[in-house]
Z-matrix of the N, CA and C atoms (Angstrom, degrees):
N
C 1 1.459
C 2 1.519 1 107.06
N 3 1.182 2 114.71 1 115.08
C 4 1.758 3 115.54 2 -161.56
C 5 1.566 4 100.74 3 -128.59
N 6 1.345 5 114.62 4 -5.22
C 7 1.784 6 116.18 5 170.24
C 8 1.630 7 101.94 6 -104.09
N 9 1.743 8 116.01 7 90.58
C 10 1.183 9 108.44 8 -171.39
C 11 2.061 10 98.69 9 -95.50
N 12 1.143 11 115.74 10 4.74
C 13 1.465 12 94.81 11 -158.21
C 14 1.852 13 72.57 12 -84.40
N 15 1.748 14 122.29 13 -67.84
C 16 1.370 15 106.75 14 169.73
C 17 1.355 16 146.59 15 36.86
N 18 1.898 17 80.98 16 -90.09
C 19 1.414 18 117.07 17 172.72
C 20 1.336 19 105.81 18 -50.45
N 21 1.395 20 112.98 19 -70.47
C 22 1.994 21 122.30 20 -174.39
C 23 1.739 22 93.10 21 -30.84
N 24 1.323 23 113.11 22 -68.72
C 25 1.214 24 136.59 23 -158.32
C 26 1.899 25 96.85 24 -33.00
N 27 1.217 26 104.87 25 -81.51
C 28 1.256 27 137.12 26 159.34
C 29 1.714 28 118.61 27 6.50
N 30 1.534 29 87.33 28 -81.81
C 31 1.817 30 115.15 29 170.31
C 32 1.212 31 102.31 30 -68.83
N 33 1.818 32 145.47 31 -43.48
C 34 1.651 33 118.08 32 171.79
C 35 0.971 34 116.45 33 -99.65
N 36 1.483 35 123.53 34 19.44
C 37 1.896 36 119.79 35 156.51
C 38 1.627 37 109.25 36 -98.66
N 39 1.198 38 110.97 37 -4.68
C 40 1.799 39 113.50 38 -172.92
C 41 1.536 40 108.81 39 -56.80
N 42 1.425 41 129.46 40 -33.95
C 43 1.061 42 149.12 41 -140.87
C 44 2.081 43 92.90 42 -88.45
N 45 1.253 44 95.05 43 -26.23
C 46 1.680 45 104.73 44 -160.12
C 47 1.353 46 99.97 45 -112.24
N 48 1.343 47 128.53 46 13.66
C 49 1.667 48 145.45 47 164.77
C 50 1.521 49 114.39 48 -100.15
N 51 1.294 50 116.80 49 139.60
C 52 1.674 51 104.87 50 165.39
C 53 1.102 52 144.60 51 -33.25
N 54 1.085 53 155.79 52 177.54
C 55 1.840 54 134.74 53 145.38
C 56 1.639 55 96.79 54 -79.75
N 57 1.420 56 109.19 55 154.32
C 58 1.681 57 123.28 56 -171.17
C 59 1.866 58 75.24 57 -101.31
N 60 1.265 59 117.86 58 138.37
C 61 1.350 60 136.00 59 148.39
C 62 1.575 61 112.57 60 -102.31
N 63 1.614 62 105.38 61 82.26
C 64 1.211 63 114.79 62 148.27
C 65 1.752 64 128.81 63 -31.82
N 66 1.285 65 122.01 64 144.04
C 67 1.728 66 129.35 65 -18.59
C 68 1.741 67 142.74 66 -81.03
N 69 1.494 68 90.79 67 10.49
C 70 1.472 69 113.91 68 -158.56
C 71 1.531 70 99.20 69 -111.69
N 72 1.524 71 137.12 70 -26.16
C 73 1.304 72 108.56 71 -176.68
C 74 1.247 73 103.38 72 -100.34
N 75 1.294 74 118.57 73 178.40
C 76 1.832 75 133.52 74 164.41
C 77 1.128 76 127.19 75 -99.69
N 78 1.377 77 114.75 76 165.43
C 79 1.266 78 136.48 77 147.73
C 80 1.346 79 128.22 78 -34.80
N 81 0.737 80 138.00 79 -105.31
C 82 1.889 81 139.38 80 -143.66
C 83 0.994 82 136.62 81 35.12
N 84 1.689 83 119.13 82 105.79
C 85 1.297 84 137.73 83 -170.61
C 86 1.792 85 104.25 84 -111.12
N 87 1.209 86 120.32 85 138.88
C 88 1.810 87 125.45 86 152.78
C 89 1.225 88 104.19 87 -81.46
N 90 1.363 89 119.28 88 144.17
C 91 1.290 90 126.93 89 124.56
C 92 1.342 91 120.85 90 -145.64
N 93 1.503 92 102.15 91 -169.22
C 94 1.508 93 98.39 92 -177.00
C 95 1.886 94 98.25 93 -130.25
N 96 1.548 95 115.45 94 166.38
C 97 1.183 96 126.23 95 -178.84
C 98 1.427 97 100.53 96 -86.10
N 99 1.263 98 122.26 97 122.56
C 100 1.930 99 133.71 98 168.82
C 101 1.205 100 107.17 99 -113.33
N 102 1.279 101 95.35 100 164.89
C 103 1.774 102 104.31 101 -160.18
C 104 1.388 103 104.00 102 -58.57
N 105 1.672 104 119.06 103 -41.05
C 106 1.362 105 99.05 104 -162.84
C 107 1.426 106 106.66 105 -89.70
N 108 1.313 107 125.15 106 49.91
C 109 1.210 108 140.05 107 -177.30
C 110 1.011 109 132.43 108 -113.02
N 111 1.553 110 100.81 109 -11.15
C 112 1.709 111 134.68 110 -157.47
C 113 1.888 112 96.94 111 -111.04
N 114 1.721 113 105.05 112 156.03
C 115 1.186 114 117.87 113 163.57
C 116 1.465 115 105.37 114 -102.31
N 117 1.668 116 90.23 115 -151.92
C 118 1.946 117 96.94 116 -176.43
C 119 1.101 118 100.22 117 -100.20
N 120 1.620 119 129.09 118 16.63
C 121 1.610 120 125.02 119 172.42
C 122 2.274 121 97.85 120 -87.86
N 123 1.682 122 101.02 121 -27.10
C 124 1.620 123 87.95 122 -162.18
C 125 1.331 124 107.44 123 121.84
N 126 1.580 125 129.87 124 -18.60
C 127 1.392 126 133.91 125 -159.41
C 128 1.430 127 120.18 126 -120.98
N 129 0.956 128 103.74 127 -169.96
C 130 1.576 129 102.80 128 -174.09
C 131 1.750 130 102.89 129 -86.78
N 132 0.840 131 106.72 130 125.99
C 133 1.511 132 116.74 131 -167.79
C 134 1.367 133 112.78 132 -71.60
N 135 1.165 134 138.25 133 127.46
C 136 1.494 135 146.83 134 -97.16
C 137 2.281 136 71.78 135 -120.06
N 138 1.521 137 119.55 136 -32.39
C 139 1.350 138 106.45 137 -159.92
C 140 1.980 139 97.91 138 -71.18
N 141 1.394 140 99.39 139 -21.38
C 142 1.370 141 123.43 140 -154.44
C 143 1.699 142 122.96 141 -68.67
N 144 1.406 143 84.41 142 -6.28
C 145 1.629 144 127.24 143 -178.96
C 146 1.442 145 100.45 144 -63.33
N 147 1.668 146 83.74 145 -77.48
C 148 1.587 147 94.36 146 -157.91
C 149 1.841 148 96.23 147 -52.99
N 150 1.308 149 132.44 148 -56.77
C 151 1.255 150 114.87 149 -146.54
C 152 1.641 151 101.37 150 -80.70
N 153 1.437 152 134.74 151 -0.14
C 154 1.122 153 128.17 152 159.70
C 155 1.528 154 124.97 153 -58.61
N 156 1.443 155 100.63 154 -41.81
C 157 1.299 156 94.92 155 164.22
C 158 1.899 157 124.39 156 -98.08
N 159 0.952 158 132.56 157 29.12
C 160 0.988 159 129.53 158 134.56
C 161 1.625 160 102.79 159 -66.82
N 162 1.045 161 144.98 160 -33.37
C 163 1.529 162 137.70 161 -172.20
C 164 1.548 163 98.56 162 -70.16
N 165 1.388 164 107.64 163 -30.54
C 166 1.886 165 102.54 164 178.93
C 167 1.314 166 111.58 165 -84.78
N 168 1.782 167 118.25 166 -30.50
C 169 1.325 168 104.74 167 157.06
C 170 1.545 169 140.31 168 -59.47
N 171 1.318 170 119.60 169 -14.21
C 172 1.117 171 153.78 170 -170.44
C 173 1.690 172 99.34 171 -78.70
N 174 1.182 173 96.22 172 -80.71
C 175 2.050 174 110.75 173 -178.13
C 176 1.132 175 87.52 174 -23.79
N 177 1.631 176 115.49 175 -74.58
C 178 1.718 177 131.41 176 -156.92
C 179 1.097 178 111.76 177 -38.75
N 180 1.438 179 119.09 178 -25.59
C 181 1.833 180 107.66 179 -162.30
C 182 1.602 181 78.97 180 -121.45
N 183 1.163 182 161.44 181 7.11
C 184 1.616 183 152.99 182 -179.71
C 185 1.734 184 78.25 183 -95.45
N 186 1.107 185 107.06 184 -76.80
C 187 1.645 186 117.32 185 -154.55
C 188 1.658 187 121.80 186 -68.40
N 189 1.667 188 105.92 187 -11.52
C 190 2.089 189 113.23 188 151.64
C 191 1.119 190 94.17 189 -94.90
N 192 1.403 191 145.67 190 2.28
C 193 1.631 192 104.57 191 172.33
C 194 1.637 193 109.36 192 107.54
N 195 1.243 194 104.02 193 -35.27
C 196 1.360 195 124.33 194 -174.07
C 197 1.405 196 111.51 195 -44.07
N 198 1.875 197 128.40 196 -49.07
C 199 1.494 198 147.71 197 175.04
C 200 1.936 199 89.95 198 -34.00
N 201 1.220 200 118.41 199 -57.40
C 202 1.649 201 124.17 200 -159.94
C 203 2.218 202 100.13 201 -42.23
N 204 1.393 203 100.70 202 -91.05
C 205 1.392 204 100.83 203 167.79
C 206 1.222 205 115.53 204 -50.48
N 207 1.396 206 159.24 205 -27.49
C 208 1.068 207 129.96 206 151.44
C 209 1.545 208 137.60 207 -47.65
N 210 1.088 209 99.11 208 -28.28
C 211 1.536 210 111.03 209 -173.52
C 212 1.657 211 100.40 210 -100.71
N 213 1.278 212 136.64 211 -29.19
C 214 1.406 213 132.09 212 172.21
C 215 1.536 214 110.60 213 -77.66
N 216 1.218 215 126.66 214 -7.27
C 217 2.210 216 136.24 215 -171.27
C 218 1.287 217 70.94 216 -127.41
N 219 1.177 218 173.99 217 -65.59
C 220 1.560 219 141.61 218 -162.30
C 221 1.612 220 82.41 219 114.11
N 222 1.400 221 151.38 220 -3.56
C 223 1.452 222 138.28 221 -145.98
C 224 1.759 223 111.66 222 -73.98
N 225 1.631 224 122.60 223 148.26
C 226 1.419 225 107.35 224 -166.18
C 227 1.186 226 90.40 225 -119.49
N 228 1.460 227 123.37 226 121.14
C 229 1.365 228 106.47 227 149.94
C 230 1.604 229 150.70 228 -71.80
N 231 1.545 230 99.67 229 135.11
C 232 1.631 231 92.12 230 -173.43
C 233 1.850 232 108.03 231 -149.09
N 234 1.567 233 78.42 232 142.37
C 235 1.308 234 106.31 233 -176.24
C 236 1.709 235 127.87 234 -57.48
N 237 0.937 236 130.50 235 102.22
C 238 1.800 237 109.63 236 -170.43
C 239 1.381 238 119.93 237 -103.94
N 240 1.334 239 107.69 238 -6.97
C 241 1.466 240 115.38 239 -175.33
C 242 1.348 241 118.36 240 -159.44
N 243 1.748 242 121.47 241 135.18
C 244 1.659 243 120.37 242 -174.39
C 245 1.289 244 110.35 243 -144.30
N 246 1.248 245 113.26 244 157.52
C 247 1.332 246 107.61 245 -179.90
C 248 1.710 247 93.07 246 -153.14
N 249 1.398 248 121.03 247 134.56
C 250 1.313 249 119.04 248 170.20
C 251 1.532 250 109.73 249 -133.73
N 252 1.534 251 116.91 250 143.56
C 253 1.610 252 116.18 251 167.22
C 254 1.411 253 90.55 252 -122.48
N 255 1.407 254 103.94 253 143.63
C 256 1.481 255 124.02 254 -173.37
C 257 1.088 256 86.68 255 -125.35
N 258 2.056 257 107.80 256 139.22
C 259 1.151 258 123.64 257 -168.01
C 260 1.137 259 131.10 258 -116.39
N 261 1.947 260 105.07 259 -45.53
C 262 1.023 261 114.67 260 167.72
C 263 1.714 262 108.62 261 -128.76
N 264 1.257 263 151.20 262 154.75
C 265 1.526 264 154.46 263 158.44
C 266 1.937 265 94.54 264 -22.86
N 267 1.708 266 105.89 265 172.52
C 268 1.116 267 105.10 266 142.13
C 269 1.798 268 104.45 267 -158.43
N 270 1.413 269 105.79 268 121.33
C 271 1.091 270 98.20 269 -154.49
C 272 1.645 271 113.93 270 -84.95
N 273 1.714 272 108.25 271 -164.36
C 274 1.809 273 103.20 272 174.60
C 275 0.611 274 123.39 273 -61.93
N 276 1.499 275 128.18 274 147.47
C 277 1.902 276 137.55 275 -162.62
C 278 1.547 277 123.48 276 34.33
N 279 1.580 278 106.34 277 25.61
C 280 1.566 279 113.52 278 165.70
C 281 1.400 280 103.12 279 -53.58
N 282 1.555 281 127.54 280 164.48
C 283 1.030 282 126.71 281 129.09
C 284 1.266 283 122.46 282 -104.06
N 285 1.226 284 115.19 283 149.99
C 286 1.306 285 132.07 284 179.69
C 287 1.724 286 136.67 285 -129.50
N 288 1.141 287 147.98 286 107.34
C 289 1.826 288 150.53 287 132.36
C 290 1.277 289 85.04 288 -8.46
N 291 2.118 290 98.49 289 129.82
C 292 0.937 291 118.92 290 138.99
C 293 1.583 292 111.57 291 -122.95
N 294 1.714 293 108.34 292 98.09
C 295 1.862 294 98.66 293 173.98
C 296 1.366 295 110.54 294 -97.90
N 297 1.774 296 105.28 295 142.25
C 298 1.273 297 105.35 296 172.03
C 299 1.449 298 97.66 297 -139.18
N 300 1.929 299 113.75 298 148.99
C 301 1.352 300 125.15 299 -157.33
C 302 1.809 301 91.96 300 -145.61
N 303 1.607 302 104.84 301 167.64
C 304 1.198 303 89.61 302 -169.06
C 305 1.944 304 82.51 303 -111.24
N 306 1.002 305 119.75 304 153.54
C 307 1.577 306 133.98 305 168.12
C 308 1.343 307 130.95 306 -81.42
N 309 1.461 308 119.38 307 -36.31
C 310 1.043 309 111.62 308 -144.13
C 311 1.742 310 111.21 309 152.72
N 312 1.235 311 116.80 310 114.16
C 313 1.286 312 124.65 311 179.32
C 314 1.765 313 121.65 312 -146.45
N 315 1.204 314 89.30 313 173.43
C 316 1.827 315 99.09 314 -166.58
C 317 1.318 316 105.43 315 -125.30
N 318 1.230 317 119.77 316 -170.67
C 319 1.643 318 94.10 317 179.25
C 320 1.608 319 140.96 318 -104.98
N 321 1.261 320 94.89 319 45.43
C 322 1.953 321 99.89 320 161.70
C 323 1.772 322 83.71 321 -164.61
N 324 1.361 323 113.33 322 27.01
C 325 2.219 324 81.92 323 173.73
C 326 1.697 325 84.48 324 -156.95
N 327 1.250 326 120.17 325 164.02
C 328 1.192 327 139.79 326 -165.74
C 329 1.354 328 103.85 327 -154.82
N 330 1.968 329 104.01 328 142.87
C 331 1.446 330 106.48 329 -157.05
C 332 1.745 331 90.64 330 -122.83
N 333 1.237 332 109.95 331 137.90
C 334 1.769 333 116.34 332 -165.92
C 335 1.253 334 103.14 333 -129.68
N 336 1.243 335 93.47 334 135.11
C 337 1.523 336 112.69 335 158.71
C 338 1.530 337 156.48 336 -60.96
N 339 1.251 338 129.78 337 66.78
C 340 1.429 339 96.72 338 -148.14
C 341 1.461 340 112.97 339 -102.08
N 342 1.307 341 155.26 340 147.33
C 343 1.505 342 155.28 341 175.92
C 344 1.428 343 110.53 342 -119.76
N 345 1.399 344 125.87 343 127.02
C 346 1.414 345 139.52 344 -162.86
C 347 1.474 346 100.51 345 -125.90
N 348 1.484 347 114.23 346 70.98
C 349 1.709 348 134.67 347 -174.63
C 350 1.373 349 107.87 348 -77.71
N 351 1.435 350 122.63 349 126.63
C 352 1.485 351 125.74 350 -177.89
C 353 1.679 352 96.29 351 -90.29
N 354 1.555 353 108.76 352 117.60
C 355 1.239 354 126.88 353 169.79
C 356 1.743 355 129.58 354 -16.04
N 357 1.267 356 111.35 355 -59.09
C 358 1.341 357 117.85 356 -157.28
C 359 1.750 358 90.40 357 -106.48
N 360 1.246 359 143.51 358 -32.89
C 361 1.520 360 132.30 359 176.07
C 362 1.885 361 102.13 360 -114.24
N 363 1.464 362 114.53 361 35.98
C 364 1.678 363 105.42 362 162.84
C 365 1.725 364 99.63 363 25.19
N 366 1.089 365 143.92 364 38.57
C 367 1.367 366 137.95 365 116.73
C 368 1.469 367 121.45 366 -31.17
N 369 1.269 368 118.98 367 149.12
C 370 1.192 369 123.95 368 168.46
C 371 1.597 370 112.10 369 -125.90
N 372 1.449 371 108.37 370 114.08
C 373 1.210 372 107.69 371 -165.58
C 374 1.084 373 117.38 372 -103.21
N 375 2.102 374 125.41 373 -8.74
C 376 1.040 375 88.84 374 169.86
C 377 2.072 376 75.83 375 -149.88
N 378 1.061 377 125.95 376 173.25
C 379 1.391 378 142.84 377 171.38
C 380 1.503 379 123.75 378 -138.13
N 381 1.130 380 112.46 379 116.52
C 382 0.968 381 127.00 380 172.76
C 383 1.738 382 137.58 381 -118.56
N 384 1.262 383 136.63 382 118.69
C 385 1.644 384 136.45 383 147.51
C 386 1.564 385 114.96 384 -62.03
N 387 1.317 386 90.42 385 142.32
C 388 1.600 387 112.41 386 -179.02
C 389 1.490 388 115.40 387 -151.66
N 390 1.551 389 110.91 388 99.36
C 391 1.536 390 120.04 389 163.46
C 392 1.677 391 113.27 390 -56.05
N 393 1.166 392 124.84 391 128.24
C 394 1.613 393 119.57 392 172.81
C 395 1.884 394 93.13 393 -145.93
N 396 1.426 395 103.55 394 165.19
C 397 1.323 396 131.51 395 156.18
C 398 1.384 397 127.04 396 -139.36
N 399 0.913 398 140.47 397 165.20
C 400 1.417 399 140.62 398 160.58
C 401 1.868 400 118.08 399 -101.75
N 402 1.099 401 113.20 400 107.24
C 403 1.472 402 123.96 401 -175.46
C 404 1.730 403 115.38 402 -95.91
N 405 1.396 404 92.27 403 139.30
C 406 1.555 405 108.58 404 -178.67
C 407 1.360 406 100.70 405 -102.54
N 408 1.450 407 116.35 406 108.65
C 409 1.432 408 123.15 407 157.21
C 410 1.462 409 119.46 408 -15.33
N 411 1.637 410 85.01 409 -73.89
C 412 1.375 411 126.19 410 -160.16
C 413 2.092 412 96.66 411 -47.31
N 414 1.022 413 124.24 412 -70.94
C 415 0.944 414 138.06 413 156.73
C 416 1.739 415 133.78 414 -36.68
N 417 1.430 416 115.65 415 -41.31
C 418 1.196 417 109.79 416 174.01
C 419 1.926 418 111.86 417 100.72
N 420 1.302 419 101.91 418 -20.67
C 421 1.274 420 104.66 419 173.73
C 422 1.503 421 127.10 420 -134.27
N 423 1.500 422 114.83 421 -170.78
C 424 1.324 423 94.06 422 179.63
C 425 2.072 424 108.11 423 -104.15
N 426 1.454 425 90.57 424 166.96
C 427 1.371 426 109.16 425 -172.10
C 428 1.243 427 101.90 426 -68.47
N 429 1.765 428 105.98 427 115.48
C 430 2.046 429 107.17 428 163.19
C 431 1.328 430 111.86 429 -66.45
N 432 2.041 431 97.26 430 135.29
C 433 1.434 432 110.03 431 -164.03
C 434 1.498 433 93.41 432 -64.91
N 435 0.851 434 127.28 433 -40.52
C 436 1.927 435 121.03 434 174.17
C 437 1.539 436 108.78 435 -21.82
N 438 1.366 437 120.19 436 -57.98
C 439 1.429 438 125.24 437 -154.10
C 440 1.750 439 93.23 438 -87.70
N 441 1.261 440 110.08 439 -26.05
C 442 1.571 441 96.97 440 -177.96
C 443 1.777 442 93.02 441 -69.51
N 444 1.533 443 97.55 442 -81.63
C 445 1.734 444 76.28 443 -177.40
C 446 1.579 445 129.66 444 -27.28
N 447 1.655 446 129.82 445 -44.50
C 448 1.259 447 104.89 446 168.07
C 449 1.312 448 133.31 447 -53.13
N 450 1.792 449 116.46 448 -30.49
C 451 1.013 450 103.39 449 179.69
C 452 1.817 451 124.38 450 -92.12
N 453 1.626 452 111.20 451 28.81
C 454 1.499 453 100.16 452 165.01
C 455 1.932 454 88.98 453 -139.65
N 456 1.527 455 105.89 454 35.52
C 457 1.525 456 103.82 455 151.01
C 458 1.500 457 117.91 456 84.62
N 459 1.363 458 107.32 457 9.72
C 460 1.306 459 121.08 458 170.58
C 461 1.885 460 130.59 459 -102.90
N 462 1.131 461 117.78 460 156.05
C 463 1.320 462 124.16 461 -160.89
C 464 1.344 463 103.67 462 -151.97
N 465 2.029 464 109.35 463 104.30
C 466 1.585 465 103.91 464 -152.46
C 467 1.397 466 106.34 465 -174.44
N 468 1.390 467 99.98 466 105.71
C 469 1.461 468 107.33 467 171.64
C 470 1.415 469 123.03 468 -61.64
N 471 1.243 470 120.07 469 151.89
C 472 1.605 471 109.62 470 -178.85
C 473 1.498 472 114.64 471 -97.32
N 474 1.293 473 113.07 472 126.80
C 475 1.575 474 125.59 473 163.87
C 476 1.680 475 119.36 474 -9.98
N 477 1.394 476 121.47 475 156.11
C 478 1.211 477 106.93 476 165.79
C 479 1.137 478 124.30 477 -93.82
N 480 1.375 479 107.77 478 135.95
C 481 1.850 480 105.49 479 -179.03
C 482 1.624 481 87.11 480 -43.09
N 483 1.979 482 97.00 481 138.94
C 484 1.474 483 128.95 482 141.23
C 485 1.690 484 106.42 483 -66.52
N 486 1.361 485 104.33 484 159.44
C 487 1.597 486 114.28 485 159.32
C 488 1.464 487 115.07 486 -36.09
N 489 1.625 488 117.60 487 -84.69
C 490 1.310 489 127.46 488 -171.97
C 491 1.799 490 101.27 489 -52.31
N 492 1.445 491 143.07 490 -12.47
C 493 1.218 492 121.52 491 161.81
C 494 1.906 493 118.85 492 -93.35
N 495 0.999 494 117.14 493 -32.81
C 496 1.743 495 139.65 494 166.23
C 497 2.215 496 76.35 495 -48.52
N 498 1.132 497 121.93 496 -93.48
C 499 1.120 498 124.12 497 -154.04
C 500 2.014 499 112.94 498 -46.80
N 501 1.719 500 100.97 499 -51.97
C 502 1.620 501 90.24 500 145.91
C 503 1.613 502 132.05 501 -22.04
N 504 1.215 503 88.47 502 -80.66
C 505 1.420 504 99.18 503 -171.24
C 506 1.505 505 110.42 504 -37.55
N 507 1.398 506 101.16 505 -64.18
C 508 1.754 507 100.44 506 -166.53
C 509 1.636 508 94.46 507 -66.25
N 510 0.937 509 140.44 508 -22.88
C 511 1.816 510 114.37 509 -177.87
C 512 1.021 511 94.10 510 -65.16
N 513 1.463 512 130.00 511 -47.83
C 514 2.136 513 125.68 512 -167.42
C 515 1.225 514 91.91 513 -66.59
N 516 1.542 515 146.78 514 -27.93
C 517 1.400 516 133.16 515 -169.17
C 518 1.855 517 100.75 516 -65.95
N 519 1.570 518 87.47 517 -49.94
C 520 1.939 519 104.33 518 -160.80
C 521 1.299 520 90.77 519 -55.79
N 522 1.084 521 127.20 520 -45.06
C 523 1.962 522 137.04 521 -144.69
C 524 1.698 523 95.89 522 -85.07
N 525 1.758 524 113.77 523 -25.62
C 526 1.105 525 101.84 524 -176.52
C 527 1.513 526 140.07 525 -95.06
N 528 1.829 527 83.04 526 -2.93
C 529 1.536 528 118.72 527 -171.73
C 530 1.651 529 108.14 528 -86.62
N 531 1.382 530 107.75 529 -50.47
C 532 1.447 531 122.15 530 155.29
C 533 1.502 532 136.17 531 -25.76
N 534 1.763 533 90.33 532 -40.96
C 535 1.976 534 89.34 533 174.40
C 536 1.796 535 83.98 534 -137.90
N 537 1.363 536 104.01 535 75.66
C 538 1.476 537 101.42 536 150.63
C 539 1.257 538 97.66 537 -114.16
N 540 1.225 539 143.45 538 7.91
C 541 2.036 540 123.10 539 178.73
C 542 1.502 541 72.55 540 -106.93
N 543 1.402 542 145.97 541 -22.23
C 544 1.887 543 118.22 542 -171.38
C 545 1.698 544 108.26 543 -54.15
């Protein structure tokens, strides 16, 4: 996470956002494109993606409640798998939607959504999947999504994988089978 002013931003505006009622509602974040945001094309820099939405993964668990048990079990979240298609540019001082939703999970990892919507023409410029879990040190493994939902009061089967997540998945399966003797 390398956009810390953001972040600040983030954690003392949360308070003035809805609560997200996990597992069905979203995220939605604004922002805008700043210079140091940009490559040598002019645009929003393609690395700049990924850590924006960690800021939507972030909201999601401040704004269900979720931040509480994480931070009292010590649990870290981490990412294991991504996939993004970028659609359209987004240029300097665009504004831009960042929504992120959860899809679909198994039992210790959850597969997210993220959409990078250009403000003023609802374009979607870029889409992305994201495998994550939350891991207990302490433990050695990761946290079953069961117990996260119990612990911010929910009771909730997971959706059925769509195509484009079923097809995720198995490339991170293939990709993971590939460098298991590395």
């Amino acid at each position: 996470m390398n956009l810390w002013l953001r972040l600040l931003w983030l954690i003392a505006t949360a308070w003035r956002r809805p609560r997200i009622d996990l597992p069905f509602a979203h995220s939605s974040l604004r922002f805008r494109v700043w210079p140091h945001d940009l490559d040598t094309s002019l645009h929003l820099n393609n690395g700049r993606y990924w850590t924006l939405m960690d800021l939507g993964r972030t909201d999601l668990m401040i704004r269900s409640g979720l931040w509480r048990p994480v931070l009292r079990n010590g649990w870290t979240p981490v990412v294991s798998a991504g996939q993004i298609r970028f659609r359209r540019e987004l240029r300097p001082f665009q504004a831009f939607d960042l929504e992120t939703r959860l899809l679909h999970w198994d039992a210790t990892r959850v597969v997210m959504e993220h959409r990078l919507i250009a403000a003023r023409t609802d374009t979607i410029a870029a889409i992305a999947l994201v495998q994550a879990g939350l891991y207990d040190r302490k433990r050695r493994s990761f946290v079953p999504v069961h117990r996260l939902m119990e612990a911010i009061g929910v009771v909730a089967h997971s959706p059925q994988a769509t195509p484009e997540v079923e097809a995720f998945l198995s490339a991170g399966d293939t990709l993971r089978r590939a460098t298991a003797s590395d």
